[in-house]
N, C-alpha and C positions, 0 to 999 in steps of 0.2 A: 395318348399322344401328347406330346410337351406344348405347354399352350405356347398361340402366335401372337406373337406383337404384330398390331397394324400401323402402318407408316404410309402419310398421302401425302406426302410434300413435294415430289416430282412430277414433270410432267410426262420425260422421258428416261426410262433405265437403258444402261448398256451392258451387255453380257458379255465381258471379252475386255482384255487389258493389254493388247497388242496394238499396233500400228493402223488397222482398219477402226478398230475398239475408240481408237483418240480420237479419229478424224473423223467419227460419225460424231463421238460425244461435244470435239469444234464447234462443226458442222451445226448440231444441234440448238449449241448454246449460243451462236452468233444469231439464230433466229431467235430468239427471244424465251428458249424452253429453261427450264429448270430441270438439270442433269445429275444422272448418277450414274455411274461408271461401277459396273461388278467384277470383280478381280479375282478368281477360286483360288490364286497363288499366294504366300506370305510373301509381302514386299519385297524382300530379296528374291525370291525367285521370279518375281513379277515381268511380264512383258510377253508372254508367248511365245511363239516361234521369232515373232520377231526380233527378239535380241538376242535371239544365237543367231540371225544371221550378219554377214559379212556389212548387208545396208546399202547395196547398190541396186540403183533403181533405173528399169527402163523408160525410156518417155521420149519423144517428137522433140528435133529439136533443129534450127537449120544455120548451122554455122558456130563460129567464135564467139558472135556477139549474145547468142542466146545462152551461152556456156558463163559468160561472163554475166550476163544479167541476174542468173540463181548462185552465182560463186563470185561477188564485185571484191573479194580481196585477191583476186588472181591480177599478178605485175606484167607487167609488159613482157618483160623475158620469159615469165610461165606461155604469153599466148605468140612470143618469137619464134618460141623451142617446142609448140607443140602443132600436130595437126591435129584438129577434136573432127574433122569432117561435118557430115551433117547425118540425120536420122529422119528421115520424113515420114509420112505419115503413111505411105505409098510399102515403105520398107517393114512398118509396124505390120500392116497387115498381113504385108506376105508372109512376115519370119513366123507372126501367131499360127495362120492358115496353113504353112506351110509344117510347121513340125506338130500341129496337132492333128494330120491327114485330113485337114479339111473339116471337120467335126463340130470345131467351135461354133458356138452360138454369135451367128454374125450380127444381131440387134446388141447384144450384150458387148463384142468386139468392138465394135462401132464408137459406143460410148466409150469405151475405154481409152482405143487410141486417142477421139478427138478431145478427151478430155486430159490426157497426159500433160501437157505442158502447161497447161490453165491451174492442174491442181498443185505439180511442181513450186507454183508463183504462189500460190494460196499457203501451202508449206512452208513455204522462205518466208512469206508476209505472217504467219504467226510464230514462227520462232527454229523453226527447221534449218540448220546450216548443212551446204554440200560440200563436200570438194572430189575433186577428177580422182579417177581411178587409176594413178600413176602405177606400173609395179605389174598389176594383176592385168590392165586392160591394153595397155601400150607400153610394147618395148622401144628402146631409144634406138633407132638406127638413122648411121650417118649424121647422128650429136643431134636429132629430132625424134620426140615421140610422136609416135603414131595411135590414137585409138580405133579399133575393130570390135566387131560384133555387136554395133548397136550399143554399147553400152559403156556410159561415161563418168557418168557422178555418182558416187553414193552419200550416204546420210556422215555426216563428222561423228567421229564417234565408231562408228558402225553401227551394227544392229543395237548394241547397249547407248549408244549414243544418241540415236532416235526415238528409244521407249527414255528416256530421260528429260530428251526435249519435251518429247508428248505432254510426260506428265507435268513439268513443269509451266506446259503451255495449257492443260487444264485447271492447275493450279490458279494460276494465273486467270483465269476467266470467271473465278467461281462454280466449278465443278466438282463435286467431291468422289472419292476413289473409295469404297471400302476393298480391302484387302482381305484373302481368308474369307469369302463370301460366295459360296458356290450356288448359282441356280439352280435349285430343281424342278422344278414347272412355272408355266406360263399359265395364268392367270385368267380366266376367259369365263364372259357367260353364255358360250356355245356359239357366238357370231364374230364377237370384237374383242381385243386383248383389253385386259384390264390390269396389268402389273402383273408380279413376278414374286416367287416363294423362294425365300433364301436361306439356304443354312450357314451360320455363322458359327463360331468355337461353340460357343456358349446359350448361343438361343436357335427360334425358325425366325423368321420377318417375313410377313407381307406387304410388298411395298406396292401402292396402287401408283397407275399410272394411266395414262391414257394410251401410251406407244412404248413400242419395247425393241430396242437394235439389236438384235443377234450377232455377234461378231467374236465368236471361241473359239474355230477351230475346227481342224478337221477328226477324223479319229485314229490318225497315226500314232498315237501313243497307248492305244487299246489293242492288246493283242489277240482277243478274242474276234473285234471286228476285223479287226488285218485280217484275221485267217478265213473270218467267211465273207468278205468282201473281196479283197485281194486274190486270195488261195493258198494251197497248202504251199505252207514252208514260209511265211511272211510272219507265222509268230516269233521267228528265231531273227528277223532282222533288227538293227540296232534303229533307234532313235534319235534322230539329231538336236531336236528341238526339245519343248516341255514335255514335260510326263503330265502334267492336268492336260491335253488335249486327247479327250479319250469320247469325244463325241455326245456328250451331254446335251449342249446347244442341239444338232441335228436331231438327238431324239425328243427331245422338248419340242422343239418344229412337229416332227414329224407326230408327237402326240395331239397336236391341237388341228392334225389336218393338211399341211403342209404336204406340196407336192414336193419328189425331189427331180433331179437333174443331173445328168454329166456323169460322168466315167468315174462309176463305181469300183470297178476293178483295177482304177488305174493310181497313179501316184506319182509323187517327185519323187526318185533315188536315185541317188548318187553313189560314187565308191567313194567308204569313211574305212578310217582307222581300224584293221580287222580287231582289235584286241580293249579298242575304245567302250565304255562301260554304256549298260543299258539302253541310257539316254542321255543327252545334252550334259555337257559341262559348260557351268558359267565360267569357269576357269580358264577353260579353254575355247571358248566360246564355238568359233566356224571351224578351226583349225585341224577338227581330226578329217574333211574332207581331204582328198587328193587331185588335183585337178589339171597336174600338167602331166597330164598320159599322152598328148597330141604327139610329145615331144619326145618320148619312147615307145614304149611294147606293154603290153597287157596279155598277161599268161596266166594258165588255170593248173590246176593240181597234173592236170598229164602232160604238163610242160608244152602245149600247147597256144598260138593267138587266138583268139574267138571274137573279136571286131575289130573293126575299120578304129582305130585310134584317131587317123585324122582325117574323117568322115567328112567335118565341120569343123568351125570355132568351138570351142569348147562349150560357149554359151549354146548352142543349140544339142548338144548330146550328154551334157553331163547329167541330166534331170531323166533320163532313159536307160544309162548306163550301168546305175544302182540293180535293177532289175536283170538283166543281162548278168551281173557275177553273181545276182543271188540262183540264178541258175545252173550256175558252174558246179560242179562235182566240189561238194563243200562248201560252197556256196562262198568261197571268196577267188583271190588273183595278191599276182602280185606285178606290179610296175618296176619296168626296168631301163635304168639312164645309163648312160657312159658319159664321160667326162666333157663333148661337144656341146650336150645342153643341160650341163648342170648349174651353171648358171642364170636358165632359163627358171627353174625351178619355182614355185613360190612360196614365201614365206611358211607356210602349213605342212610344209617340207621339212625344214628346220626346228622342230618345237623337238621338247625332249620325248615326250608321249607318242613315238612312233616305232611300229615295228621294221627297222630295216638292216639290210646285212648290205657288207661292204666287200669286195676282194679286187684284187688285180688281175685276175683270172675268169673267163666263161665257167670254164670248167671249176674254178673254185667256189662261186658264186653262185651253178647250179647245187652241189652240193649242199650250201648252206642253207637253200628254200627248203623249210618246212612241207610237207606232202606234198613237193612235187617230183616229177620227174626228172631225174636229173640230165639222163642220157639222151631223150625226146627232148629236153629242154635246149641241150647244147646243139642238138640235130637242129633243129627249129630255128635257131639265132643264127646258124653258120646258113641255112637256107632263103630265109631275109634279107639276110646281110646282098648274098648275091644276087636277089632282087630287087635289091633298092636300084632308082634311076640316078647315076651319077652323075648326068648330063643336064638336071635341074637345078639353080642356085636354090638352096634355104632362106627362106624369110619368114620370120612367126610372126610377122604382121600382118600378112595376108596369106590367102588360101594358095600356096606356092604351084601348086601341082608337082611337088618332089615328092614322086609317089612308086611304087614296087610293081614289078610287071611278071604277071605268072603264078601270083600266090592264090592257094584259094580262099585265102581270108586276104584280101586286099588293104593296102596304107596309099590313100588315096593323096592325100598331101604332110608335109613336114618330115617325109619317110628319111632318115640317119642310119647308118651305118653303127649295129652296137660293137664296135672293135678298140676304144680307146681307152684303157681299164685308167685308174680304178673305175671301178662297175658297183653303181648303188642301186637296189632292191627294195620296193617299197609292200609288206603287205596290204591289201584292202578286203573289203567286203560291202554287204548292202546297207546303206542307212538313208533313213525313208524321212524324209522333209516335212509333206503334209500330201494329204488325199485329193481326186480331182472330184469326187461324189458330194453332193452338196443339196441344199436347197434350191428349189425355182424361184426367181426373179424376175420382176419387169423392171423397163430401164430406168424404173423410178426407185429401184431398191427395194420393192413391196413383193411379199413375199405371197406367192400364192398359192392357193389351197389345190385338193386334186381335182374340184372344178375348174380349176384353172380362173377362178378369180381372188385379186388382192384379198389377203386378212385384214379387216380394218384393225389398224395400229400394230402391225408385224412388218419390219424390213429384218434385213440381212446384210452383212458383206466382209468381204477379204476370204479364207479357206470356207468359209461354213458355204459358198455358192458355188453352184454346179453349172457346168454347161461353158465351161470357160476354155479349161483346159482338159487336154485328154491327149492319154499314153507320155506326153513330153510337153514342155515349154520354155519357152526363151528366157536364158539366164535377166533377171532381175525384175520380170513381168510380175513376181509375185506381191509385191511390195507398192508397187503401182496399183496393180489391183486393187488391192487394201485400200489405200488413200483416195483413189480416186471414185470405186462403188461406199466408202466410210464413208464420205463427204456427199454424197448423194441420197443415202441411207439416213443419214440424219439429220440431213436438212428434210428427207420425206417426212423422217419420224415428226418432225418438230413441226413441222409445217401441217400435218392432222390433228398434231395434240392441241398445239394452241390456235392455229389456226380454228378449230372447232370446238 
């Protein structure tokens, strides 16, 4: 075996170089520890899941004034022209409780929501910039935006814009980052962590520590785990995020004892780009997603609907719907607009790296879909069509109830009429965000064993924790999550190291 270098200069290591990864490493170094932050990715690909995503974050908030306190370059006419509403705390819990069938770990909840809007300010206060989710969250009707779904600000920047600040806001503290540094085990003399063994290009390191953050990831870029976690058919879905989240961190836990938690079998997916490569492009960052289906039809190879399209806001089904076409016969769909709401569309629409076909025809347009049916398909559009309720106005600001009456796959609201050609065609398929199976926690971030007590100097937090989420969850909770158990995780971490 290649000898180890030993290194004691920390007090606390971080495992993970994503959004939870930062906010524990803050966290930590605000209390007075000596940080190190481990990175498995070469700098450019750096950041995790979290900088492929979009960077909108859910959190408690009550009114204009609170909008303007995380976002003070918003002008007068930004808060004339817009209504931001309010998001309370009352609304947090329902939308969690309500799309995770109840399941979620209410101690774990708890914390979350009441700490949303405290961690948000803590963010802003070390270097984090927001602004409003114009575009994506609220459309302009009657020359006023409207935002819906709980969900208003995200990070500037987007997801690459928040792992930027991060690192720039560790930099900035005296934290250092090694990059290309992958953990392989934790460090222990059968009771308390004692640091962490790294592989670097060129050597191992032993770096001692007294406490050690867990913050990598879940195992959605492992497709071995996919498949006997998940189940069959989840090796062939695509990956939206990094390809180093393949569960390292979780079996490292789970090496030293570690109990786990939460919906093992369950996952974020979404419909992405059918033709989109493996995993994640920086390139393209969120964009091979699809997410305005509210606003058309969703069909399968037998030219068939198979869900409620507008169930919900988008934010509460699009993290369930991934799964749902990975079931379909070939395991994709395709989305289909007319000309009414294609304006509606979002940006992710428009990029050149999309499979989509165009006609001025039903009938030319089912033709052009790839393994579908074309005859079933046209039957199907002219069968909707006459179900739709003409008698309800459209509004994709709110839950309209312009919804189809008699189908057996129902469109419960945003229901259109596809008759107004040209007619655009969007393929999709499954692509899987991050896992809801995790490590156990207490609400102090401390990771505990299958006795069910704290590891001394082991926390956790953002994807690596279980017990959160399960089958589905509310667009931008992910990211909250992260910041607000990061920050509680590494003030725990720092607060045993050197506190003791």
């Amino acid at each position: 075996m290649a000898d180890i270098r030993q290194i004691e200069s920390y007090d606390v290591v971080v495992v993970g170089g994503g959004n939870a990864a930062f906010s524990a490493a803050a966290a930590a170094r605000q209390k007075g520890a000596r940080v190190l932050v481990l990175e498995c990715a070469p700098e450019e690909e750096a950041g995790g899941n979290s900088r492929f995503t979009a960077g909108a974050i859910r959190f408690v908030y009550n009114g204009a004034d609170d909008i303007s306190a995380l976002v003070p370059d918003l002008t007068q006419d930004d808060l004339d022209n817009t209504d931001f509403g309010t998001y309370t705390e009352d609304q947090f819990f329902d939308d969690i409780f309500r799309v995770t069938q109840y399941r979620a770990d209410p101690d774990l909840v708890e914390v979350l929501v009441k700490n949303s809007n405290d961690t948000m300010h803590w963010m802003k206060d070390a270097g984090v910039r927001f602004v409003p989710i114009y575009g994506r969250q609220a459309f302009k009707i009657d020359g006023k935006f409207k935002f819906w779904g709980g969900l208003t600000l995200e990070a500037w920047g987007g997801g690459p814009g928040l792992v930027e600040a991060w690192t720039n806001i560790a930099k900035g503290l005296g934290i250092d980052i090694w990059y290309q540094a992958r953990a392989k085990e934790l460090l222990t003399d059968g009771f308390k962590i004692e640091g962490v063994r790294v592989k670097r290009p060129d050597e191992i390191v032993d770096i001692k520590s007294r406490a050690v953050v867990l913050a990598a990831g879940g195992f959605q870029a492992n497709p071995e785990w996919r498949t006997r976690y998940l189940g069959p058919g989840w090796d062939i879905a695509k990956v939206r995020g990094s390809r180093y989240n393949t569960g390292d961190g979780l079996q490292m836990a789970m090496d030293v004892g570690a109990s786990t938690a939460g919906n093992w079998s369950g996952c974020h997916a979404v419909g992405w780009e059918m033709n989109a490569p493996e995993f994640g492009d920086l390139a393209v960052g969120d964009n091979f997603q699809k997410h305005s289906y509210p606003f058309g039809i969703m069909v399968n190879a037998n030219g068939e609907r198979f869900l409620d399209e507008g169930a919900d806001f988008r934010n509460y089904t699009y993290a369930k719907y991934g799964r749902v076409i990975l079931e379909q016969p070939g395991s994709f769909a395709w989305q289909i607009f007319d000309q009414k709401v294609l304006h509606l569309l979002r940006d992710e629409y428009r990029i050149r790296q999309v499979t989509k076909v165009t006609s001025d025809t039903i009938e030319g347009l089912a033709e052009q879909l790839d393994g579908v049916n074309a005859a079933k398909l046209t039957q199907e559009i002219e069968a909707y069509n006459k179900a739709v309720r003409q008698d309800v106005a459209f509004n994709p600001n709110v839950k309209d109830g312009r919804c189809t009456d008699g189908l057996s796959v129902p469109k419960s609201n945003w229901a259109n009429t596809i008759d107004e050609g040209p007619f655009e065609a969007y393929a999709v398929t499954c692509g899987v965000t991050f896992t809801f199976g995790g490590v156990r926690i207490d609400t102090e971030g401390r990771v505990l064993s299958t006795d069910y007590q704290p590891i001394p100097g082991l926390t956790a937090a953002g994807e690596m924790v279980g017990g959160v989420f399960y089958h589905n969850y509310p667009g931008g909770s992910g990211l909250i999550n992260g910041a607000v158990f990061g920050k509680i995780a590494g003030a725990s971490a720092a607060e045993y190291a050197v506190g003791n």
